[in-house]
SERO-4910 file (N, C-alpha, C, O; in steps of 0.05 Angstrom, whole numbers):
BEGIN
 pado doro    nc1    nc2    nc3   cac1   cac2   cac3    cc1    cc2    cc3    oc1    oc2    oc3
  Unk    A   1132   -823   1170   1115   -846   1164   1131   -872   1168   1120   -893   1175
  Unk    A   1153   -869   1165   1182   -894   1175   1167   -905   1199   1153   -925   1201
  Unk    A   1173   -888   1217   1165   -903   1248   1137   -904   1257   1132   -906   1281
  Unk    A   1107   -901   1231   1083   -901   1238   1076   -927   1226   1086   -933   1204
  Unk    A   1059   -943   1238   1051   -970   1221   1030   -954   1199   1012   -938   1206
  Unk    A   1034   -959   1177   1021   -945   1150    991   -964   1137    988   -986   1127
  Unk    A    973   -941   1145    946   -957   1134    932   -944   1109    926   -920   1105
  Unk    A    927   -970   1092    920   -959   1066    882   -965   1075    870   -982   1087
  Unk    A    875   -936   1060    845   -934   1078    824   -923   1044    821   -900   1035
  Unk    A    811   -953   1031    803   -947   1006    765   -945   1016    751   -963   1025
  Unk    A    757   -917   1010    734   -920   1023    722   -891   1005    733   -870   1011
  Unk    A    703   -890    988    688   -876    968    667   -844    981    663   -822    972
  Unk    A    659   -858   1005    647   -836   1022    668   -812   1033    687   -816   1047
  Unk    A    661   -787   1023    684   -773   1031    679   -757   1057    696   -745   1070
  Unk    A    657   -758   1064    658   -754   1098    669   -779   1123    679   -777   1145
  Unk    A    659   -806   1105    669   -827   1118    698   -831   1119    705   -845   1137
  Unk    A    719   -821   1101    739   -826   1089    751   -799   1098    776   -800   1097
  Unk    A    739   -775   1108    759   -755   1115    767   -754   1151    786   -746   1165
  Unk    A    732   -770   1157    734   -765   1186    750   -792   1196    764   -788   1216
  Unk    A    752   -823   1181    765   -844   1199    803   -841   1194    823   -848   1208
  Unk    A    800   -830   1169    827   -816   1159    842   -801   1198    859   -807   1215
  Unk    A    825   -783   1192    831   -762   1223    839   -782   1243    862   -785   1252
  Unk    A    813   -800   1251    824   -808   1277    836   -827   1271    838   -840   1292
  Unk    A    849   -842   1248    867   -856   1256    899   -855   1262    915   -870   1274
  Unk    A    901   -826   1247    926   -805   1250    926   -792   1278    947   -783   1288
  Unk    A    897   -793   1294    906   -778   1320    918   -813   1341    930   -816   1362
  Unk    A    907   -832   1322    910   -851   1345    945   -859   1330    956   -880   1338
  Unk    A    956   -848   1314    984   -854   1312    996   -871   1289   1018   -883   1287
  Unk    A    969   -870   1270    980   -893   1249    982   -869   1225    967   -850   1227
  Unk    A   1002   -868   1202   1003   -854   1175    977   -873   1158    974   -898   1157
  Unk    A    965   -854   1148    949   -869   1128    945   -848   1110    947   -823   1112
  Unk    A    936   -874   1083    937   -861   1055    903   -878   1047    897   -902   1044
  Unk    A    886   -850   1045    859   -859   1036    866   -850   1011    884   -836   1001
  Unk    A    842   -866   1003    833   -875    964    806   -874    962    794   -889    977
  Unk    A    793   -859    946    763   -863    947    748   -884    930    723   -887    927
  Unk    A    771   -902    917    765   -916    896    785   -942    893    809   -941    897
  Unk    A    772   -963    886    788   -992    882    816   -988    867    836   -992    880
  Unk    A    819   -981    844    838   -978    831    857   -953    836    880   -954    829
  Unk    A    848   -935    846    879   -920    858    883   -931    889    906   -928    897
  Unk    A    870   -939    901    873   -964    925    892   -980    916    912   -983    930
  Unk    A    890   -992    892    908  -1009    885    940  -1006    872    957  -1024    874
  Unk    A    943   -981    859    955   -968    849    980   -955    877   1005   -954    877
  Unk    A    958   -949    900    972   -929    925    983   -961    934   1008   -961    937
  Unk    A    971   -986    939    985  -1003    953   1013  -1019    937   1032  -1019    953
  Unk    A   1017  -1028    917   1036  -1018    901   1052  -1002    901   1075  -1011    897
  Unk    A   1050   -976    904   1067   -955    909   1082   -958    937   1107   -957    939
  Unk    A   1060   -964    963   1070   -950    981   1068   -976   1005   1074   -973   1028
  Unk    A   1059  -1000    993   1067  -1023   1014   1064  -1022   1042   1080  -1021   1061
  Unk    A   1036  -1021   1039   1026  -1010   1075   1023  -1033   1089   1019  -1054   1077
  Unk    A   1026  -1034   1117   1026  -1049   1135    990  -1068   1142    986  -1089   1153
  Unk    A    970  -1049   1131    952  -1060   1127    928  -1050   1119    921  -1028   1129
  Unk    A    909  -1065   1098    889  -1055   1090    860  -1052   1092    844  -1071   1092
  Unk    A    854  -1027   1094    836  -1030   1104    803  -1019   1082    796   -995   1080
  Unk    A    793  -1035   1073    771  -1031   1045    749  -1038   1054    743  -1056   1070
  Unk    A    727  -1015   1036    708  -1011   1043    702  -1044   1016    717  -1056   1000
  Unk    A    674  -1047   1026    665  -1064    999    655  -1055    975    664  -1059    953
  Unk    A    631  -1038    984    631  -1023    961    646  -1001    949    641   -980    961
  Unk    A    660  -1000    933    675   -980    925    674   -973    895    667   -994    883
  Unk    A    680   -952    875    672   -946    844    693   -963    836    706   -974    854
  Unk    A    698   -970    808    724   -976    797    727  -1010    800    720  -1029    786
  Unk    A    741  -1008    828    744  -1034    829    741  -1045    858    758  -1049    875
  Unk    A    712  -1051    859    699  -1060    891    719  -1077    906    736  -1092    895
  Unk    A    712  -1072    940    727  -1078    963    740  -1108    956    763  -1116    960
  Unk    A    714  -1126    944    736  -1149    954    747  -1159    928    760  -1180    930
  Unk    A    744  -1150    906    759  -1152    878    796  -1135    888    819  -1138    881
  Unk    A    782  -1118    904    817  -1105    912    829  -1125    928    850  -1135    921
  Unk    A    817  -1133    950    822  -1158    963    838  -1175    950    863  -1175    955
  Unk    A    828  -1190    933    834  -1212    916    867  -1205    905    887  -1217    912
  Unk    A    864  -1186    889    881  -1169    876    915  -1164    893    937  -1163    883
  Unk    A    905  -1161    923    922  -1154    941    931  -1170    951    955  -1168    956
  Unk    A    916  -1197    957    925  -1223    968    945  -1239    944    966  -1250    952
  Unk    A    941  -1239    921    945  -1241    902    983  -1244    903   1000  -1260    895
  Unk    A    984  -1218    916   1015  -1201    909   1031  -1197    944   1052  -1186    951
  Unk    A   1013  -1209    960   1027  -1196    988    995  -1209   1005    971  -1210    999
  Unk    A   1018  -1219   1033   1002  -1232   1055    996  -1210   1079    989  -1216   1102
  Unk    A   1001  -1184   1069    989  -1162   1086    967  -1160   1094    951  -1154   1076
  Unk    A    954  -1164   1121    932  -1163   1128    919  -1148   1125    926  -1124   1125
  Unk    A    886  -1160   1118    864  -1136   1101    836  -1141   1124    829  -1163   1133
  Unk    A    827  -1120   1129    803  -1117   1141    780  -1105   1123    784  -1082   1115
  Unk    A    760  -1116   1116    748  -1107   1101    727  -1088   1117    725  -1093   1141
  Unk    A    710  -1068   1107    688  -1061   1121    657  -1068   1112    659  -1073   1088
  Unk    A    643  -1069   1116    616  -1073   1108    594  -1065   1109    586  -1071   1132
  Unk    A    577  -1054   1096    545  -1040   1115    524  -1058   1124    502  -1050   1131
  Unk    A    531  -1086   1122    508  -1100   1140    523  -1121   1146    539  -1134   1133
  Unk    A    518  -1121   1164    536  -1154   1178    517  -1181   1178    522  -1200   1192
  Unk    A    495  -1180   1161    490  -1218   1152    489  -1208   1110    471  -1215   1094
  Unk    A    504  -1196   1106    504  -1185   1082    526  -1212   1078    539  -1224   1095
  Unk    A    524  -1217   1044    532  -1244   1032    570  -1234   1019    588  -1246   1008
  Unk    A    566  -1203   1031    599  -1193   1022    608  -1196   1050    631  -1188   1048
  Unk    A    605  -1201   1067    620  -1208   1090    632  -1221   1078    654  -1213   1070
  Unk    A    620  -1253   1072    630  -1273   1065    649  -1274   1047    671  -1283   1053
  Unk    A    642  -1262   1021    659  -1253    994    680  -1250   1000    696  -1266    991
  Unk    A    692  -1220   1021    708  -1216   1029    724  -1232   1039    747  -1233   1029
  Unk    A    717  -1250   1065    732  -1266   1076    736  -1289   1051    753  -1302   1064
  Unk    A    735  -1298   1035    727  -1322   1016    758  -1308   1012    778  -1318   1021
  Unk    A    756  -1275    990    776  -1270    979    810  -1263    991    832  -1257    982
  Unk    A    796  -1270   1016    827  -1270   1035    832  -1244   1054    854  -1233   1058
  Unk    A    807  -1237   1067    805  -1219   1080    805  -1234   1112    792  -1254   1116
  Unk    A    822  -1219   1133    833  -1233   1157    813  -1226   1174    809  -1242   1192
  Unk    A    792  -1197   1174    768  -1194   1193    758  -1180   1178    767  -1177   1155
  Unk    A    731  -1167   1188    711  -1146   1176    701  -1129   1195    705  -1133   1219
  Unk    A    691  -1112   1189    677  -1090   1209    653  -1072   1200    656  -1053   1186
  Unk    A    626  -1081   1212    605  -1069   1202    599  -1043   1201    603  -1029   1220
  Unk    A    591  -1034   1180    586  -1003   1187    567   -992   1193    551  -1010   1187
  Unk    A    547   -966   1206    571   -955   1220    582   -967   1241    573   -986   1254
  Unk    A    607   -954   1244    634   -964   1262    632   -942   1288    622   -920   1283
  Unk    A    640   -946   1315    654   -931   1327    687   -930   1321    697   -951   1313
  Unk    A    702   -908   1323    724   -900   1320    738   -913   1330    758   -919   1317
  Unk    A    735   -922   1354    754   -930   1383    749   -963   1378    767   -974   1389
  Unk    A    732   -982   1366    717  -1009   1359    744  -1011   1335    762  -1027   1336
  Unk    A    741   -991   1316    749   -999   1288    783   -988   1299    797  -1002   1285
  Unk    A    794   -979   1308    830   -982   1325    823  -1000   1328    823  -1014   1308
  Unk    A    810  -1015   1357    821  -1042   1370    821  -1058   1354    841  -1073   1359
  Unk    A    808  -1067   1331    805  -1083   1309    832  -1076   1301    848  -1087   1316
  Unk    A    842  -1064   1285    864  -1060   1266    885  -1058   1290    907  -1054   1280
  Unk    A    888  -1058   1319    913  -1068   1333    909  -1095   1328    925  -1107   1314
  Unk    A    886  -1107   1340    889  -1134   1347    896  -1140   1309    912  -1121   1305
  Unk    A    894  -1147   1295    898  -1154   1273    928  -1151   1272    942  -1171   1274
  Unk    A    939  -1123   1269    972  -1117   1269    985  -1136   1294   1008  -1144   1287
  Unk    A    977  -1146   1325    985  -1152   1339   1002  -1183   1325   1025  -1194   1327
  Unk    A    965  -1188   1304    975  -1231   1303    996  -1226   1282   1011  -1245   1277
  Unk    A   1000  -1201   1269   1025  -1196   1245   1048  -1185   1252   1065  -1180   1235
  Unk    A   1051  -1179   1280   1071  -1164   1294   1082  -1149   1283   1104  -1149   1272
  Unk    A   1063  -1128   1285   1053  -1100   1283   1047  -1082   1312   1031  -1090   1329
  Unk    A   1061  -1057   1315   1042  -1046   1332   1043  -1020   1329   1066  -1014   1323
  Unk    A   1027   -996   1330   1021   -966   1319   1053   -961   1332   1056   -964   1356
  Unk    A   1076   -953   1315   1088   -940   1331   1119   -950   1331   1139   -936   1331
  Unk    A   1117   -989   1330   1129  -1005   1324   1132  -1027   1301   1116  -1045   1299
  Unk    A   1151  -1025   1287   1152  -1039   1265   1166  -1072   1259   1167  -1086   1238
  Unk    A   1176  -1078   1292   1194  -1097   1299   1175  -1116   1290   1154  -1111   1302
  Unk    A   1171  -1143   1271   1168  -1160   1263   1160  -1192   1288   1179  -1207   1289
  Unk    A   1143  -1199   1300   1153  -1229   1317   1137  -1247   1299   1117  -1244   1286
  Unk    A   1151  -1262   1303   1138  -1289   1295   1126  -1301   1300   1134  -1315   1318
  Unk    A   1090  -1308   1289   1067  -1319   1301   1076  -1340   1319   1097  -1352   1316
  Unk    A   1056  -1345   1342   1051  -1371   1359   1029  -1380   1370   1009  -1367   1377
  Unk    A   1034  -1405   1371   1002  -1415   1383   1009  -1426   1407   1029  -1440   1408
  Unk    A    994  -1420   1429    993  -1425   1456    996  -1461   1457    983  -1476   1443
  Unk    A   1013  -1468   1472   1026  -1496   1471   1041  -1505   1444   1044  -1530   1442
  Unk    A   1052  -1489   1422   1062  -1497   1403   1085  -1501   1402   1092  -1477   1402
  Unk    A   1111  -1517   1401   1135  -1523   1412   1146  -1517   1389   1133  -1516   1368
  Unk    A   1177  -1511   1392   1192  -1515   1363   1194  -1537   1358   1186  -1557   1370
  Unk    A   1213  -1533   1324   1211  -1563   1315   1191  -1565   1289   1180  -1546   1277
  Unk    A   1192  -1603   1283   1183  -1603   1263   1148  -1621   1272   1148  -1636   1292
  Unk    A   1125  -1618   1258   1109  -1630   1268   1098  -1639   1242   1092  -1626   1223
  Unk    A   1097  -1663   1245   1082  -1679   1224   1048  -1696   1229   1042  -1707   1251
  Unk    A   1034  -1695   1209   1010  -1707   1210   1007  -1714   1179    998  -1700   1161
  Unk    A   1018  -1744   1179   1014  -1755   1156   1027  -1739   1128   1051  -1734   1128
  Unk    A   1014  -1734   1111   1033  -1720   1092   1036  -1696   1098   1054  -1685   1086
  Unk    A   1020  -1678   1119   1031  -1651   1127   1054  -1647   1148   1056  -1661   1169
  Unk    A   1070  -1627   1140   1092  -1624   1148   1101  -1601   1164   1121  -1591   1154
  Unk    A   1091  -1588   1187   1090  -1558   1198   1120  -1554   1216   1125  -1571   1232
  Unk    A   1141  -1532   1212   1156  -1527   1216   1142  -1502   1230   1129  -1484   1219
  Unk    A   1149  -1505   1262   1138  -1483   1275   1161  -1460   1284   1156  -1439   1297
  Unk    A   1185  -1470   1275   1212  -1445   1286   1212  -1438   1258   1200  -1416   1257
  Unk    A   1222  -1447   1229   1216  -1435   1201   1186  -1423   1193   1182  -1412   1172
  Unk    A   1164  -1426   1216   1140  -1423   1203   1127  -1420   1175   1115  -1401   1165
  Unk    A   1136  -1451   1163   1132  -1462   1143   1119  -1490   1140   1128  -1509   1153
  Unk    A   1097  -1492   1121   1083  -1516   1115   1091  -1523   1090   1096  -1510   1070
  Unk    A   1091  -1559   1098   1100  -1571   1066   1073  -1595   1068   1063  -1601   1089
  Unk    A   1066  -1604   1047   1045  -1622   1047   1058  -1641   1020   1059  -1632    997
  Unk    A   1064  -1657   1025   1066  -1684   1004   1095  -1677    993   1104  -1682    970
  Unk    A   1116  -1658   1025   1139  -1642   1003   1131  -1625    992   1153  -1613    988
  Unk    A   1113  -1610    980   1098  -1594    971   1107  -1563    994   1101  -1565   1018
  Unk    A   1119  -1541    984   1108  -1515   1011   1078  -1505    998   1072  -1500    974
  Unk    A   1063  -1505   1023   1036  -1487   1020   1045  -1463   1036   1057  -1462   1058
  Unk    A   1031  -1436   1010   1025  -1416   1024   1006  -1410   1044    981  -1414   1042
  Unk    A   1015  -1402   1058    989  -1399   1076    993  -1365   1086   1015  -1355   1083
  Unk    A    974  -1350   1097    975  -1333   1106    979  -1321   1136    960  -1328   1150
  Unk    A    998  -1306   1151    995  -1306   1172    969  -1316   1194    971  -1327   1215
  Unk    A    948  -1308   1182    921  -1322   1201    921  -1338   1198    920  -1349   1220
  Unk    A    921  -1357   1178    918  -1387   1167    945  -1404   1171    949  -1428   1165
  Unk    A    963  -1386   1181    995  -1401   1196    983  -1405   1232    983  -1428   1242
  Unk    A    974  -1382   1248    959  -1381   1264    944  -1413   1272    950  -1434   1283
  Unk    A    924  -1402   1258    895  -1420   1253    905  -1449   1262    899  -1462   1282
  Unk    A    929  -1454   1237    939  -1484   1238    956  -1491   1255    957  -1515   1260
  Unk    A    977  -1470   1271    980  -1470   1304    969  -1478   1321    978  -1495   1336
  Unk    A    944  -1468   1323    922  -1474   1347    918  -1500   1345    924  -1513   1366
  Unk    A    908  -1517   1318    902  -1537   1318    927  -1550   1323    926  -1559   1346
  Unk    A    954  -1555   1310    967  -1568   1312    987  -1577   1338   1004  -1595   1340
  Unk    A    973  -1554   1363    992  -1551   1388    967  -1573   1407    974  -1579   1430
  Unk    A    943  -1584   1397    923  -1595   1411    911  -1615   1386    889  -1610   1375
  Unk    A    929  -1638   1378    921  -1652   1345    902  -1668   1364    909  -1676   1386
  Unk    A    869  -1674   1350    849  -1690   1365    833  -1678   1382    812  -1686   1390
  Unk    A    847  -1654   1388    821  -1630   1417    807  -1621   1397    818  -1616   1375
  Unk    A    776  -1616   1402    765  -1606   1394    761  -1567   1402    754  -1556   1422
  Unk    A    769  -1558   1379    771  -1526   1388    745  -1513   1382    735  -1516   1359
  Unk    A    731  -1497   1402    708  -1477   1396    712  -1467   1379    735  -1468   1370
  Unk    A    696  -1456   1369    704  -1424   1349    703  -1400   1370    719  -1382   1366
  Unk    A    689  -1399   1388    695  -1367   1412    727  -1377   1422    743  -1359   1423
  Unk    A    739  -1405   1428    773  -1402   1431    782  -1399   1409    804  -1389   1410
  Unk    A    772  -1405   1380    790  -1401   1363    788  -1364   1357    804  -1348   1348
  Unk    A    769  -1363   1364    770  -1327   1359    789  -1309   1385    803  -1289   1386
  Unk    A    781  -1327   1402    805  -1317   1426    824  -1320   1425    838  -1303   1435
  Unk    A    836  -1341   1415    868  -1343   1413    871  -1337   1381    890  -1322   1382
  Unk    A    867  -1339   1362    873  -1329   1341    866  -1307   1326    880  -1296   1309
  Unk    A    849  -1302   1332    841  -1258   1321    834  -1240   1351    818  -1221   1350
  Unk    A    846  -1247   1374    842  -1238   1391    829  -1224   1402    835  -1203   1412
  Unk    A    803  -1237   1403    777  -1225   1403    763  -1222   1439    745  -1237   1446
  Unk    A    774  -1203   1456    768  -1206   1473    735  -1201   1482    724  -1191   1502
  Unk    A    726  -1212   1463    693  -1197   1466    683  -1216   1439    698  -1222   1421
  Unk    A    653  -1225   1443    644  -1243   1420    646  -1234   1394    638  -1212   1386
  Unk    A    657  -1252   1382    660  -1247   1353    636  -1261   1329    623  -1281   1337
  Unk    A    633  -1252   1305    630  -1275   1284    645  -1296   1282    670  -1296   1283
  Unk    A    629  -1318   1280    642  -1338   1281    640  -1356   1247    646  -1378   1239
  Unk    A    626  -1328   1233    639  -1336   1201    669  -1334   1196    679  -1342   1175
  Unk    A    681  -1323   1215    708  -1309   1211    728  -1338   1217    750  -1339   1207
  Unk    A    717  -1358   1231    735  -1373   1229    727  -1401   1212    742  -1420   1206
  Unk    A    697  -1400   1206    688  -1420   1193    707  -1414   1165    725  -1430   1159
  Unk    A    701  -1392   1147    709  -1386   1127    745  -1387   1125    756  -1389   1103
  Unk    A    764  -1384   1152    779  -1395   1146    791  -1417   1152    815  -1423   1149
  Unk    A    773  -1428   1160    780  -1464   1163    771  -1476   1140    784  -1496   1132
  Unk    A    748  -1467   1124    748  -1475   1097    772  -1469   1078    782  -1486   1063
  Unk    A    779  -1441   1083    804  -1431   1068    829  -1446   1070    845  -1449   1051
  Unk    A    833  -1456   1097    860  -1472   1105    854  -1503   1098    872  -1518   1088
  Unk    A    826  -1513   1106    825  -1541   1080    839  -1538   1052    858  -1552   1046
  Unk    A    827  -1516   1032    839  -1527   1011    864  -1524   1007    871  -1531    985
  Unk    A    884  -1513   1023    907  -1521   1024    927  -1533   1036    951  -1531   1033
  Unk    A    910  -1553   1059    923  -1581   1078    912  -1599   1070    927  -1618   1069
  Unk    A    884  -1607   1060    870  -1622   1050    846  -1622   1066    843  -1612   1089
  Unk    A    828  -1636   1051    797  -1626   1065    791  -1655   1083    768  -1659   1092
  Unk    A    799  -1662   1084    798  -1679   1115    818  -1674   1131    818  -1693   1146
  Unk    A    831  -1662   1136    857  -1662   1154    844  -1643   1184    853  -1642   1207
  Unk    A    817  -1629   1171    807  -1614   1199    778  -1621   1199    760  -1616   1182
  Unk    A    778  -1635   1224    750  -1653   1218    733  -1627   1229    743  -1609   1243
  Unk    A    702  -1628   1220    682  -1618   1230    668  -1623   1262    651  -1640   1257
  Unk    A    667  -1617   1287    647  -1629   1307    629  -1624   1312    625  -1622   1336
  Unk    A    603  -1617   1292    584  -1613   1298    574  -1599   1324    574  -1613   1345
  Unk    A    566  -1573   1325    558  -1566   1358    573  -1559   1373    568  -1546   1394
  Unk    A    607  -1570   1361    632  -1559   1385    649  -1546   1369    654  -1522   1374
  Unk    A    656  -1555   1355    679  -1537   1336    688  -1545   1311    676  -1549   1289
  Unk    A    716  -1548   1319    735  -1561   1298    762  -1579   1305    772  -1575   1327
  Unk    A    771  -1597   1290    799  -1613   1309    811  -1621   1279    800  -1625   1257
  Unk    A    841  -1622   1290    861  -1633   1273    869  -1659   1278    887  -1666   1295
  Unk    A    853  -1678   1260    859  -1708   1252    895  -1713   1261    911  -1709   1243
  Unk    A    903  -1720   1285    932  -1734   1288    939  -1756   1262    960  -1769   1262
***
């Protein structure tokens, strides 16, 4: 399990949970399913997996209360799953600090490329454990400032007012993209392309919800809204 990227897989259905179990072990990852929120939570604690992956509904202690719980203690990336995709726990999920989602049912081969691309922006890969350091396409080293925010792109660290904000690898990302183009207005299909690597159309709640998420901790004007086009970071 040393040299397998380790996926914690909390999911209540035990045909759903025995068969994605299988193929994610044939595609090369160790994983530890839980049929339930609280030994989900109990196993991630224990065993500090590389990433999580929760159903929403679950007994005990539902998908995105584990979420919460998990973000809480560790910036390990969480993919939540869901059985309807305009369902209001999409949202929940991502609210509680979840980095993507995946509707159910899933294809096998859909729900890997998801959890590479995810391990990719955490430098992660099935197999490899070597660590890189996020980047955003045109992002230079150095220090970059915008008024009281303060982005250190070789420390990949944010300070605001002197202040460090946590932020999460996607939401270190996120504020990359913007900060390598301060004033461009960015799509959400490029922000899903360059930051959850979405080679194919995505939800584009996935980046609304965390551009809300990354306001309240740069400040809520610092990423203006463009109506119809995207989003841009106020120089």
């Amino acid at each position: 399990m040393a040299d397998q990227t380790h996926v914690l897989f909390v999911e209540d259905d035990d045909v759903i949970r025995e068969a994605t179990q299988l193929a994610l072990e044939r595609d090369g990852f160790a994983v530890t399913a839980m049929p339930d929120g609280l030994s989900g939570l109990e196993a991630f604690r224990a065993n500090r997996p590389d990433i999580a992956l929760l159903d929403v509904m679950v007994p005990g202690l539902d998908g995105v209360s584990l979420c919460r719980r998990i973000r809480d203690e560790s910036t390990v990336p969480v993919i939540m799953l869901s059985a309807r995709a305009d369902s209001i726990d999409v949202v929940l999920g991502l609210e509680a600090g979840a980095d993507d989602y995946v509707t159910k049912p899933f294809d096998g081969a859909v729900l890997v490329a998801r959890i590479r691309a995810v391990l990719r922006r955490f430098g992660h890969a099935s197999g490899d454990r070597t660590a890189e350091e996020p980047s955003a396409s045109g992002a230079g080293g150095g220090l970059l400032t915008f008024g009281e925010l303060e982005i250190d792109t070789e420390g990949m660290e944010v300070r605001k007012a002197g202040e460090q904000v946590a932020l999460t690898p996607t939401e270190m990302r996120l504020l990359l993209e913007f900060s390598s183009a301060p004033g461009t207005v960015l799509s959400r299909d490029k922000l899903l392309e360059r930051v959850w690597d979405y080679g194919w159309g995505g939800d584009t709640r996935v980046v609304d919800v965390h551009v809300q998420r990354l306001r309240t901790k740069i400040g809520q004007d610092r990423i203006e809204t463009v109506r119809g086009f995207g989003y841009k970071l106020k120089a």
